[in-house]
MARTORNU-557396 format. One record per residue (C-alpha): x, y, z negated; residue in three letters. Coordinates in Angstrom, 2 decimals. Layout:
<r><px>X</px><py>Y</py><pz>Z</pz><residuo>ALA</residuo></r>
...
This chain:
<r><px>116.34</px><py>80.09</py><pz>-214.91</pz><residuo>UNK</residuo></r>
<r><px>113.07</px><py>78.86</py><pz>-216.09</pz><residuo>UNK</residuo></r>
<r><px>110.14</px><py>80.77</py><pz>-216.68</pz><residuo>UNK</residuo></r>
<r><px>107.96</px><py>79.78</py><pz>-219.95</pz><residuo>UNK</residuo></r>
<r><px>104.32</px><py>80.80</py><pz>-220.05</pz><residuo>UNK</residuo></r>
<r><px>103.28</px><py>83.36</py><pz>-222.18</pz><residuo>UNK</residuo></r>
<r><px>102.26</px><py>82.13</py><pz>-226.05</pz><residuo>UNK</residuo></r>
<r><px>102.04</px><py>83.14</py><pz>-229.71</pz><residuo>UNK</residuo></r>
<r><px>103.51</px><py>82.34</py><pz>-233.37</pz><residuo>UNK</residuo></r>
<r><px>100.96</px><py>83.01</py><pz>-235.69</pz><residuo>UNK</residuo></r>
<r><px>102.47</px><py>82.08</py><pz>-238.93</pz><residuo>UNK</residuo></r>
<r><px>106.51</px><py>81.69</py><pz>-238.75</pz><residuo>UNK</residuo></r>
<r><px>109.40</px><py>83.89</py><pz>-237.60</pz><residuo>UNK</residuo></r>
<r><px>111.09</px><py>83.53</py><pz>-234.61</pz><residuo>UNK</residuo></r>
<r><px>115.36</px><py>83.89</py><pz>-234.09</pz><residuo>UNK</residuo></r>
<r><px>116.35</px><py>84.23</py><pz>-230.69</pz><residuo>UNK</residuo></r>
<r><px>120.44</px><py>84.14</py><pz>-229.87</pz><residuo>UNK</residuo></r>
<r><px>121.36</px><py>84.71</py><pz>-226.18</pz><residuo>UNK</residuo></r>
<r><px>123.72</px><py>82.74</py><pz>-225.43</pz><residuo>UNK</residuo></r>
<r><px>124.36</px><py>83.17</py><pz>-221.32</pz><residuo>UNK</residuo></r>
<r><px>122.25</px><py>85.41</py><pz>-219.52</pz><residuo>UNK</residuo></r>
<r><px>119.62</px><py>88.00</py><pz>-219.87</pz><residuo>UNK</residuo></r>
<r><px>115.72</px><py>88.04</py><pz>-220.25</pz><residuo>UNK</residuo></r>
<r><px>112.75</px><py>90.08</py><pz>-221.26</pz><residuo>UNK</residuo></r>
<r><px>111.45</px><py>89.46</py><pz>-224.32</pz><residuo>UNK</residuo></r>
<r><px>107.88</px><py>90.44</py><pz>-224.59</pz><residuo>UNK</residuo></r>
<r><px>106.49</px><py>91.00</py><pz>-228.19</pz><residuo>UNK</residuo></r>
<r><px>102.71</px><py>92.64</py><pz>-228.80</pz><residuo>UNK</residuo></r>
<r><px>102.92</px><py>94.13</py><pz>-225.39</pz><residuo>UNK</residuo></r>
<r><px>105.89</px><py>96.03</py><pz>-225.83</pz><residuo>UNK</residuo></r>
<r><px>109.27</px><py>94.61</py><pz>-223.80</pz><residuo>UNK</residuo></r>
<r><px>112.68</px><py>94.24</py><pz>-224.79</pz><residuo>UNK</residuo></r>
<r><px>115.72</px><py>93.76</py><pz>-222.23</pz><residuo>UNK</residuo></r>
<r><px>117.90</px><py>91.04</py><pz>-223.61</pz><residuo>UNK</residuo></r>
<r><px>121.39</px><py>89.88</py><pz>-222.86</pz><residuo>UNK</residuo></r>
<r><px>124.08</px><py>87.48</py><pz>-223.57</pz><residuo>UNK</residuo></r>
<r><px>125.73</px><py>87.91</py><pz>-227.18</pz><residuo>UNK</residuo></r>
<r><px>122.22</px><py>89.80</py><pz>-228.54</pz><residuo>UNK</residuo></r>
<r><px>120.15</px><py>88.24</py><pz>-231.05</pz><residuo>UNK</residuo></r>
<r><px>116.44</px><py>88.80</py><pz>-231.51</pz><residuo>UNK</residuo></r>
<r><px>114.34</px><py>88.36</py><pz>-234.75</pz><residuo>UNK</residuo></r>
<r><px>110.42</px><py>88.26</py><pz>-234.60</pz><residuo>UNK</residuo></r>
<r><px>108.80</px><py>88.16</py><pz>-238.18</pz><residuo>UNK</residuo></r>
<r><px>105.75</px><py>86.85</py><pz>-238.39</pz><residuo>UNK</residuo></r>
């Protein structure tokens, strides 16, 4: 697994499918578990 450092979108969505796995997805402080087959939308 690799770890990315923390950082922001300012003006675009993000889509996030998870495809193996699981992670937590961290969005204005507040964290989501996320697992394989879920898919994530962050509007912008």
């Amino acid at each position: 697994m690799r770890n990315l450092s923390n950082h922001q979108h300012v003006d675009f969505s993000e889509l996030v499918i998870v495809l193996n796995g699981h992670t937590t997805h961290i969005v204005n402080h507040e964290e989501s578990f996320i697992k394989k087959g879920n898919v994530f939308v962050s509007n912008a």
